[in-house]
VEXMIPA-688647 format. One line per field, with one value per residue: residue in one letter; x, y, z of N, C-alpha, C in turn. Coordinates in pm, 1 decimal. Example, Ala and Ser with C-alpha at 12.3 -4.5 7.8 and 13.67 -1.06 7.14 Angstrom:
2
r	a, s
n_xx	1319.0, 1285.0
n_yy	-569.0, -225.0
n_zz	780.0, 708.0
ca_xx	1230.0, 1367.0
ca_yy	-450.0, -106.0
ca_zz	780.0, 714.0
c_xx	1320.0, 1290.0
c_yy	-330.0, 3.0
c_zz	780.0, 787.0
***
This chain:
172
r	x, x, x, x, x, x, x, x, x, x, x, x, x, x, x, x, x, x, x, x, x, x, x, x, x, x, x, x, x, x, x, x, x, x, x, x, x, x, x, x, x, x, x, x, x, x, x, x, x, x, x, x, x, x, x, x, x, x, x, x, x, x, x, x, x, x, x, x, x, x, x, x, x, x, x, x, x, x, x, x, x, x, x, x, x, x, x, x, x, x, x, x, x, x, x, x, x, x, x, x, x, x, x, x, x, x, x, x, x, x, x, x, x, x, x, x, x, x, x, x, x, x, x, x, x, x, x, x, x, x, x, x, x, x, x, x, x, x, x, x, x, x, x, x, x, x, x, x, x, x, x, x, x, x, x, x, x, x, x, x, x, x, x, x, x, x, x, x, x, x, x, x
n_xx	12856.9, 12738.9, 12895.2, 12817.2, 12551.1, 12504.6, 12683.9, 12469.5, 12301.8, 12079.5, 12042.6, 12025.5, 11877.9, 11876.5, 12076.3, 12326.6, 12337.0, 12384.6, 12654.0, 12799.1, 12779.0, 12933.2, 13176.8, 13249.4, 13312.7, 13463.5, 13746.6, 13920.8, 13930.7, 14179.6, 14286.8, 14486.6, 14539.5, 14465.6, 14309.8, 14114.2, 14162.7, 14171.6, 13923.9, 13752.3, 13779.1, 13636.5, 13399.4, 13313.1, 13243.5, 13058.5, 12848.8, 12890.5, 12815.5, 12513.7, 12417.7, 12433.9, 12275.8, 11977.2, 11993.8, 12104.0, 12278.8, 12610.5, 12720.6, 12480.5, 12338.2, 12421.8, 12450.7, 12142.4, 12172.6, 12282.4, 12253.1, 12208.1, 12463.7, 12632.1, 12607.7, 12514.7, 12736.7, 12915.1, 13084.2, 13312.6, 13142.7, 13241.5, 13324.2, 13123.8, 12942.6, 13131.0, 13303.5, 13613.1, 13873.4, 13908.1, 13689.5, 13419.9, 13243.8, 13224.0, 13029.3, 12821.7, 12737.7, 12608.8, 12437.4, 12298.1, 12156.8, 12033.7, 11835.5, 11691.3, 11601.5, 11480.8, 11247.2, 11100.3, 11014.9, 10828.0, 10651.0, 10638.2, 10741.6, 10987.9, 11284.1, 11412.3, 11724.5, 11852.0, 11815.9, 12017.9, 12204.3, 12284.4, 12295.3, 12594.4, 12702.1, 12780.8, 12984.5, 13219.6, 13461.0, 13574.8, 13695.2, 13906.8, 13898.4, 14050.0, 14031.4, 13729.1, 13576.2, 13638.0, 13687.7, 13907.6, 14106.8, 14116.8, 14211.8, 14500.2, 14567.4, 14836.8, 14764.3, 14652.1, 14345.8, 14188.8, 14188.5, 14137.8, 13884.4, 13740.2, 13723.8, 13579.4, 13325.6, 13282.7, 13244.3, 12975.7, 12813.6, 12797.9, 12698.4, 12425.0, 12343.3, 12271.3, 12145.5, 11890.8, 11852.1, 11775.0, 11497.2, 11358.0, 11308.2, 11166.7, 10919.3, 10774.5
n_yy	3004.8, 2880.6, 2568.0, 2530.9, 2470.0, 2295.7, 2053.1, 2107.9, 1987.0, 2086.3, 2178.6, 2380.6, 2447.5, 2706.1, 2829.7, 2675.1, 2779.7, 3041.3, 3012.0, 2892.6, 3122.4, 3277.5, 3230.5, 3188.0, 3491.5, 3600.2, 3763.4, 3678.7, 3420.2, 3209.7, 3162.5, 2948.7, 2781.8, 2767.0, 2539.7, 2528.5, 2510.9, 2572.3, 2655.4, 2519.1, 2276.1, 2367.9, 2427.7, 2203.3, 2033.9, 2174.2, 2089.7, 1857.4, 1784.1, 1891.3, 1688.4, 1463.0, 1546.4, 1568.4, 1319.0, 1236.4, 1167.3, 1152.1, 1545.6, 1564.6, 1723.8, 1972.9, 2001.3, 2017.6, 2341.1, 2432.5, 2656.5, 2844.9, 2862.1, 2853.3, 3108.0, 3299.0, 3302.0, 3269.4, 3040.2, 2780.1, 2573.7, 2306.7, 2273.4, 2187.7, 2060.4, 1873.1, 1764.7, 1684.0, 1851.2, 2039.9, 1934.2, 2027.4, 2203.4, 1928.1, 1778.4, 1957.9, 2014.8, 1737.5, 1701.0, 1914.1, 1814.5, 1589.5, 1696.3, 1856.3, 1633.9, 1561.2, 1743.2, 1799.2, 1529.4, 1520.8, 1745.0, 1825.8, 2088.5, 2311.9, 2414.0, 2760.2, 2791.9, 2515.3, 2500.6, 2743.4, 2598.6, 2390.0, 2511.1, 2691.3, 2507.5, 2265.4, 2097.7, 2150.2, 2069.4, 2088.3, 2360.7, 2612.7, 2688.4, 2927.6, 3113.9, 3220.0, 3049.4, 2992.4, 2818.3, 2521.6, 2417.0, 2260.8, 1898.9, 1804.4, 1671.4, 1476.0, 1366.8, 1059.0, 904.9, 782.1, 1052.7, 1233.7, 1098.8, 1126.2, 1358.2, 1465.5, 1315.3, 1434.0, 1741.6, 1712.2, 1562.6, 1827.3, 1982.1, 1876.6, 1860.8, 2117.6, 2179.5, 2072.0, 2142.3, 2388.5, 2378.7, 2248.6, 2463.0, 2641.4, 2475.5, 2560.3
n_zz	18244.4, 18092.3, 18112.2, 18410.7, 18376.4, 18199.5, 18349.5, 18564.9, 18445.3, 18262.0, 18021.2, 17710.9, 17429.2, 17296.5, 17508.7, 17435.8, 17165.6, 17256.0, 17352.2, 17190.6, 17013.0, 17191.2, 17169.2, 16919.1, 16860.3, 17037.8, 17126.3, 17279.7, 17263.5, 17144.9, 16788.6, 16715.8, 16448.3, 16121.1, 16049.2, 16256.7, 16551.5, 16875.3, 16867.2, 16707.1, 16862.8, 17130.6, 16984.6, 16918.0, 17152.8, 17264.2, 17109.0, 17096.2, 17332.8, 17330.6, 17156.8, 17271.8, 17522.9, 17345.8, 17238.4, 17013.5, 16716.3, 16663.6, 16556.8, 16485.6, 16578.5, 16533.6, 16238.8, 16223.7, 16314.0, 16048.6, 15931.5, 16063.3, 16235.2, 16005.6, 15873.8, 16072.2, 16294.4, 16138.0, 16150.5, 15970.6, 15713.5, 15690.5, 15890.7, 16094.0, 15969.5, 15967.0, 15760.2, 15604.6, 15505.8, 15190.7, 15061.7, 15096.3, 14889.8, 14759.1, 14889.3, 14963.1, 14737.3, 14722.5, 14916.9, 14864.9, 14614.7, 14718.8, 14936.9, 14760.3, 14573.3, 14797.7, 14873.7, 14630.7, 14540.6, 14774.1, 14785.9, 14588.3, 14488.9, 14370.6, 14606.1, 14611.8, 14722.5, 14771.5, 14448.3, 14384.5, 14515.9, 14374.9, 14123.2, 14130.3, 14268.7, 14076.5, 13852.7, 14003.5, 14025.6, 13767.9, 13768.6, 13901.2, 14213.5, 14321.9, 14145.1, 14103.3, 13982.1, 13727.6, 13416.4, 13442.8, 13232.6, 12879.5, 12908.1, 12772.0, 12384.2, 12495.5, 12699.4, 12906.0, 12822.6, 12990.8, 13151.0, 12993.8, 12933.1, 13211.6, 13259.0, 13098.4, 13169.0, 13426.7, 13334.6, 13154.1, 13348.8, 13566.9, 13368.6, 13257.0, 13540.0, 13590.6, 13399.3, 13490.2, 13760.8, 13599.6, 13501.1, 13689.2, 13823.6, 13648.9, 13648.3, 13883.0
ca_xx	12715.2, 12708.9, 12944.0, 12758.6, 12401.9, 12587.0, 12714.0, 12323.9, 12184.2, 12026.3, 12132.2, 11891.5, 11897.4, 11928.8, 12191.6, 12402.1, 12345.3, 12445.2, 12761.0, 12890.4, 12785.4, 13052.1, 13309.7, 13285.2, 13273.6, 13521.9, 13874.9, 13998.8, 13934.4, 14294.6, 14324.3, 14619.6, 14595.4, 14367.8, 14199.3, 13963.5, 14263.3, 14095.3, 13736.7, 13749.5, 13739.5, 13512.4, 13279.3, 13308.2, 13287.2, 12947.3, 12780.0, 12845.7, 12683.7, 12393.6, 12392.3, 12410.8, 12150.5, 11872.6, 11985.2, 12124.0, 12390.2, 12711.0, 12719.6, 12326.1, 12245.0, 12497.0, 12352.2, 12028.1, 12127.5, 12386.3, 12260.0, 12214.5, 12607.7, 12797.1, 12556.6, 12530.3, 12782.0, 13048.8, 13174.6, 13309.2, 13041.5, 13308.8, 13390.0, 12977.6, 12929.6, 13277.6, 13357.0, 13725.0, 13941.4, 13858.7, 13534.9, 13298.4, 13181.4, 13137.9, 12930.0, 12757.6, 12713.1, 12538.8, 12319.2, 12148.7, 12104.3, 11963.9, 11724.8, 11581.7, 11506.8, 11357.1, 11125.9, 10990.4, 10913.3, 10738.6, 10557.0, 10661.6, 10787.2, 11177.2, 11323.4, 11565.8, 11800.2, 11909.0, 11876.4, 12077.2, 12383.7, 12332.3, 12396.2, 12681.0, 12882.2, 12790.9, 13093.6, 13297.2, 13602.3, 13661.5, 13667.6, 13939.2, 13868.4, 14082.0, 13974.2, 13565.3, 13490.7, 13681.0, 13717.9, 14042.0, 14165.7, 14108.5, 14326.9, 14575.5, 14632.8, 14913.4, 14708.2, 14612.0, 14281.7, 14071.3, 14193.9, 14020.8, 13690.7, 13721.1, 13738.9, 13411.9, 13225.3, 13270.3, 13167.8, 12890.5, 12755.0, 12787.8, 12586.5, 12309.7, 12223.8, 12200.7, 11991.9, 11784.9, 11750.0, 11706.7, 11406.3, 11262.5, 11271.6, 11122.9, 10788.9, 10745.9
ca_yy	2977.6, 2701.3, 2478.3, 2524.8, 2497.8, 2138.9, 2028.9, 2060.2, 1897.5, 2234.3, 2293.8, 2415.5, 2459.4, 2864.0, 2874.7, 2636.7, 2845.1, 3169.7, 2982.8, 2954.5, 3287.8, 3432.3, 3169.3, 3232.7, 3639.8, 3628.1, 3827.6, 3619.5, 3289.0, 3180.7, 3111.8, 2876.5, 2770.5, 2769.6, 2411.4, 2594.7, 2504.3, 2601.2, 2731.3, 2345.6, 2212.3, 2398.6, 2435.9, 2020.4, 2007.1, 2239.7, 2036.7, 1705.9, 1760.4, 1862.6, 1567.9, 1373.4, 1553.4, 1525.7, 1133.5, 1267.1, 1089.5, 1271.0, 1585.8, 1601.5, 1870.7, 2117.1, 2001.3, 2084.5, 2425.2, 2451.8, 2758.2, 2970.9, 2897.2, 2917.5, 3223.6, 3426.3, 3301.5, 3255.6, 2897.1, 2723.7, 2497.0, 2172.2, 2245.3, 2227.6, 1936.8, 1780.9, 1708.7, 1692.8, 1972.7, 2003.5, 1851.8, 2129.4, 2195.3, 1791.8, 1766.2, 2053.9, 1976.8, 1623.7, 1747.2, 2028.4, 1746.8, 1501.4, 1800.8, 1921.1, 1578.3, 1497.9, 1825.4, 1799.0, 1408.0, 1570.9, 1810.2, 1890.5, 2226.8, 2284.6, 2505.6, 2836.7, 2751.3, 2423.3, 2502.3, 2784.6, 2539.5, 2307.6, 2525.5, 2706.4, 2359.0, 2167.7, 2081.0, 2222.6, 1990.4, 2111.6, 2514.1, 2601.3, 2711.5, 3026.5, 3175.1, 3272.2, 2952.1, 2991.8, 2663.1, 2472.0, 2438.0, 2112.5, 1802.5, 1766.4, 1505.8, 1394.8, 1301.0, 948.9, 871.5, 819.5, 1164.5, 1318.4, 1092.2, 1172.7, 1548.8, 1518.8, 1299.2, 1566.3, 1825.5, 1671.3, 1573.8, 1966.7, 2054.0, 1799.0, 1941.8, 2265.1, 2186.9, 1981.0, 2309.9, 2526.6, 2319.7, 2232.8, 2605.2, 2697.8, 2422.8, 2607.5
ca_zz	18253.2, 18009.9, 18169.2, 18505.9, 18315.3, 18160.5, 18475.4, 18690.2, 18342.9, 18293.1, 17899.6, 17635.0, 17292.6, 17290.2, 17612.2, 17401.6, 17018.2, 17311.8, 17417.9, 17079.1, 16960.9, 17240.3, 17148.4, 16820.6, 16879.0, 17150.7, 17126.1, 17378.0, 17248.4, 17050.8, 16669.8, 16679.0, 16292.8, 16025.4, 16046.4, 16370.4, 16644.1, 17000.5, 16871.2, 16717.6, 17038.9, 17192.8, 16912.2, 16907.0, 17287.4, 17321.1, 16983.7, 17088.7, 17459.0, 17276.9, 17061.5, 17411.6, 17629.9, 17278.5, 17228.5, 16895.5, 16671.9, 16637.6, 16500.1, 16426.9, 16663.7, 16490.0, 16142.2, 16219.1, 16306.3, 15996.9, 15874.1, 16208.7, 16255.6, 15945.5, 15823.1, 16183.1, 16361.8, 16071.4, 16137.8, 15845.9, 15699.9, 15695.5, 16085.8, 16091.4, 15898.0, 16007.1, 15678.6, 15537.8, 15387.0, 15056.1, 15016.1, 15116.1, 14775.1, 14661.4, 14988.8, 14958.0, 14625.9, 14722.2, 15001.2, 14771.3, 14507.4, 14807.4, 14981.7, 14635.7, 14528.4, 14885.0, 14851.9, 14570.5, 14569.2, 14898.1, 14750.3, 14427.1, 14488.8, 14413.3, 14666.0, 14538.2, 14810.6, 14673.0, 14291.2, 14358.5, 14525.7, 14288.6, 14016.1, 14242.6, 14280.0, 13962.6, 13820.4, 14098.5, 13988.0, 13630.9, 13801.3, 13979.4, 14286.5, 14368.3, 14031.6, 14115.7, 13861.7, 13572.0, 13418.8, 13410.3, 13036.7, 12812.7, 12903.9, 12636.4, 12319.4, 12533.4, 12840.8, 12912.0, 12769.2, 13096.9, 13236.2, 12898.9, 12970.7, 13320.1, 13236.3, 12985.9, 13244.4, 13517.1, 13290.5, 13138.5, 13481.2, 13552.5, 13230.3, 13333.6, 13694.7, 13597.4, 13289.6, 13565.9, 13819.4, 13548.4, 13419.4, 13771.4, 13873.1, 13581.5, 13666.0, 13982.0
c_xx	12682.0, 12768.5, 12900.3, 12628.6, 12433.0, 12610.8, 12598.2, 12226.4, 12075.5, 12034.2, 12044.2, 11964.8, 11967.1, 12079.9, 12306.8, 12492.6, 12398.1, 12604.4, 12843.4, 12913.2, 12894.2, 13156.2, 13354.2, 13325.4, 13396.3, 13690.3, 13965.3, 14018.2, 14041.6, 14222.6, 14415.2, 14645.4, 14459.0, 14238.7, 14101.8, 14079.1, 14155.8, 13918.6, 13684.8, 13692.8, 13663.9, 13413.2, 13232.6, 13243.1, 13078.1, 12818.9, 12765.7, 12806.5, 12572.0, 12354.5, 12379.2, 12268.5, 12063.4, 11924.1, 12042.3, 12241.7, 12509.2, 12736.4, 12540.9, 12282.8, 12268.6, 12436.5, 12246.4, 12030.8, 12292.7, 12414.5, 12285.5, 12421.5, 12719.0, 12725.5, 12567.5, 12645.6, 12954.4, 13132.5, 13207.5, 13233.9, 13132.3, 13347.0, 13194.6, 12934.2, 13023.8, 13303.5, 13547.2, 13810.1, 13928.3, 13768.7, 13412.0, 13227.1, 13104.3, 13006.6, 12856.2, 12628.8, 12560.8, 12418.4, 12231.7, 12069.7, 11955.3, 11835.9, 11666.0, 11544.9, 11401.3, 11221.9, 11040.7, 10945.9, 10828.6, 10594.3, 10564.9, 10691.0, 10969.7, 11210.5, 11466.3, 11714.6, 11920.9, 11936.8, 11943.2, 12247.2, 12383.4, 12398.4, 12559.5, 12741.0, 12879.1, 12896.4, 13206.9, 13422.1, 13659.0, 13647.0, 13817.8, 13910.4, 13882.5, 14067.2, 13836.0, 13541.8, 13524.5, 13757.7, 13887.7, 14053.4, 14180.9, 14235.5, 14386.3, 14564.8, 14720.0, 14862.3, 14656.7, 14418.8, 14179.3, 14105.5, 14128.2, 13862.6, 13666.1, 13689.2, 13617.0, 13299.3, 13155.3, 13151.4, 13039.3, 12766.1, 12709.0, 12712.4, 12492.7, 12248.5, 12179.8, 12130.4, 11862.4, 11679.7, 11710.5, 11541.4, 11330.0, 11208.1, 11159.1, 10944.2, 10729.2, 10729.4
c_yy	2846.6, 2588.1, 2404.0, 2454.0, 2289.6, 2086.1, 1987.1, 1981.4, 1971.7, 2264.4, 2315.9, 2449.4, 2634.2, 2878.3, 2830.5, 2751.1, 2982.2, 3141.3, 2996.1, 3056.3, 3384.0, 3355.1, 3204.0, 3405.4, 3688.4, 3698.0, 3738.0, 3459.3, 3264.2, 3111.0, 3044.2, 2877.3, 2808.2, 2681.0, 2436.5, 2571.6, 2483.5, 2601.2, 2608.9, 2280.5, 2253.7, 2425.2, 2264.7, 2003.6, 2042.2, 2105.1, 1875.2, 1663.5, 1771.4, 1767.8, 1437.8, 1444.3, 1570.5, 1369.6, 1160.7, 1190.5, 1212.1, 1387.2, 1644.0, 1693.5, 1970.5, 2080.1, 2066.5, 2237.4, 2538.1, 2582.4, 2891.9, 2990.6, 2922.0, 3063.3, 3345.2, 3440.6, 3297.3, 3120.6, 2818.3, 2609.9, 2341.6, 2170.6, 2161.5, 2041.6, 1852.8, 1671.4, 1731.2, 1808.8, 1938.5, 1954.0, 1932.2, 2154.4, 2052.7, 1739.5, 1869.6, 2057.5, 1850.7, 1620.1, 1824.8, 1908.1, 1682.5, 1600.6, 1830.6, 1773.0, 1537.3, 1600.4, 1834.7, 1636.5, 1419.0, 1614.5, 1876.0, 1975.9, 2236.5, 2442.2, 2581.2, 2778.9, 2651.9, 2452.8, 2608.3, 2744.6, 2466.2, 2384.2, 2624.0, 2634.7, 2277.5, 2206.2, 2150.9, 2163.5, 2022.7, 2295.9, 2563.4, 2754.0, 2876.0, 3141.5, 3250.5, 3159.8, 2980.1, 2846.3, 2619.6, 2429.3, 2253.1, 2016.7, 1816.1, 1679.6, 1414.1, 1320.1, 1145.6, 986.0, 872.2, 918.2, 1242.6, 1290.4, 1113.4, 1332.1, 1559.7, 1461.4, 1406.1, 1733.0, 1806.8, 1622.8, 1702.0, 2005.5, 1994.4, 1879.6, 2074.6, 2295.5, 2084.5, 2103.6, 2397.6, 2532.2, 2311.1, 2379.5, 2677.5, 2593.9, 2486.0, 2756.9
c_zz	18182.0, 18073.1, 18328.8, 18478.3, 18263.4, 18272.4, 18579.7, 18528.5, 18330.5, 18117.0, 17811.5, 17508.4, 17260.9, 17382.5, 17497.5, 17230.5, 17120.9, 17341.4, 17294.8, 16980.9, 17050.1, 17209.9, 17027.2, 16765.7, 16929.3, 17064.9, 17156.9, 17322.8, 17115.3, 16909.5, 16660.0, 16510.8, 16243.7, 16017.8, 16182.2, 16473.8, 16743.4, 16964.1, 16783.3, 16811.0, 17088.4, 17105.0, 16934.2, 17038.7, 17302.6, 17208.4, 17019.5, 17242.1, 17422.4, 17238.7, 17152.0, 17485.8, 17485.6, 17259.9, 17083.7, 16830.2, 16680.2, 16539.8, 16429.4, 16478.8, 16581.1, 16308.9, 16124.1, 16224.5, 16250.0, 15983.5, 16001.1, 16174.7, 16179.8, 15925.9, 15915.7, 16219.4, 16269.7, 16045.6, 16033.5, 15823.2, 15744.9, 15818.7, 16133.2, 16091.0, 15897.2, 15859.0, 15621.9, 15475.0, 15293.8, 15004.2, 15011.3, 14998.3, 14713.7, 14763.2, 14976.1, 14841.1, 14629.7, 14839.2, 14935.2, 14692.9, 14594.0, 14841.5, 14869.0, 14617.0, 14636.0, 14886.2, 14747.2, 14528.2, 14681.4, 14902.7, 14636.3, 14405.1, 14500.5, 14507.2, 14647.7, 14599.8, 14766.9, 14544.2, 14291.8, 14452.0, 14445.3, 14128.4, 14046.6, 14212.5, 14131.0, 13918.6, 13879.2, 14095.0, 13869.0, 13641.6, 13903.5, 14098.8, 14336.0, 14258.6, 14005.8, 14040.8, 13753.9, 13595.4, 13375.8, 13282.3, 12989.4, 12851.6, 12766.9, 12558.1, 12390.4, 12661.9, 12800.2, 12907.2, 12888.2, 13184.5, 13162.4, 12917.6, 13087.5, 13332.4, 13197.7, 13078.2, 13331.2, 13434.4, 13255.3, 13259.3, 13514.9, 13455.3, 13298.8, 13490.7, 13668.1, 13468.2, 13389.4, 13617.2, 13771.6, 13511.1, 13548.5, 13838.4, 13798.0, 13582.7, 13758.3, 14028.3
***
């Protein structure tokens, strides 16, 4: 139906969010690996006709409707947001920051949403990952000198945002 619906220049916003609700759903549709394999491709395939029939840049259609698809539909946010292995958190990270400060220079209202990824990812580099957020253990005396101030920046950065959101949540 979609490919037909694509094809007469027929495609709509819902048909398309229905097409990858059965791709993503489907039995039938192969897992090859881990990095999305097949449901890659056709998630890519359906997202960036959209992004052609609205006049859209690449990738902006499926942006806009981040949350519908990793939240309903399951898709991993970095297939979504076609960002990188391993990055999902520092991006994640830098979009909450970006969206909270654009809402409330807006209207002055901070939204939970954001202050609760920003405090979520802050300092998402001195945590390791497969742990829930337990923090990785002091560089050593023997470490080179800008891997210790690299260590305290990070953290210190991390303290800072979430003495920011705790403070803007608490104006609102």
């Amino acid at each position: 139906t979609w490919a037909m619906a694509s094809d007469c220049e027929r495609l709509t916003e819902s048909l398309s969010l229905l097409a990858l609700e059965a791709v993503t759903r489907s039995k039938k549709t192969p897992r090859t690996d881990r990095r999305g394999g097949i449901l890659k491709s056709q998630f890519e395939m359906i997202t960036e006709k959209m992004d052609s029939v609205l006049g859209l840049k690449k990738g902006e259609w499926a942006k806009s409707h981040e949350h519908h698809l990793t939240k309903r539909l399951g898709v991993e946010k970095r297939i979504v947001m076609r960002w990188g292995r391993g990055s999902t958190k520092k991006n994640d990270l830098a979009n909450a920051v970006k969206t909270h400060r654009a809402l409330k220079n807006t209207n002055g209202v901070a939204d939970a949403t954001m202050l609760s990824t920003i405090v979520r990812n802050a300092g998402y580099s001195q945590r390791h990952v497969s742990c829930q957020g337990e923090p990785k253990p002091d560089v050593g005396p023997g470490a080179p000198a800008e891997e210790r101030e690299r260590q305290e920046a990070e953290r210190s950065a991390g303290v800072r945002l979430v003495q920011t959101a705790v403070r803007d949540a608490a104006e609102t």
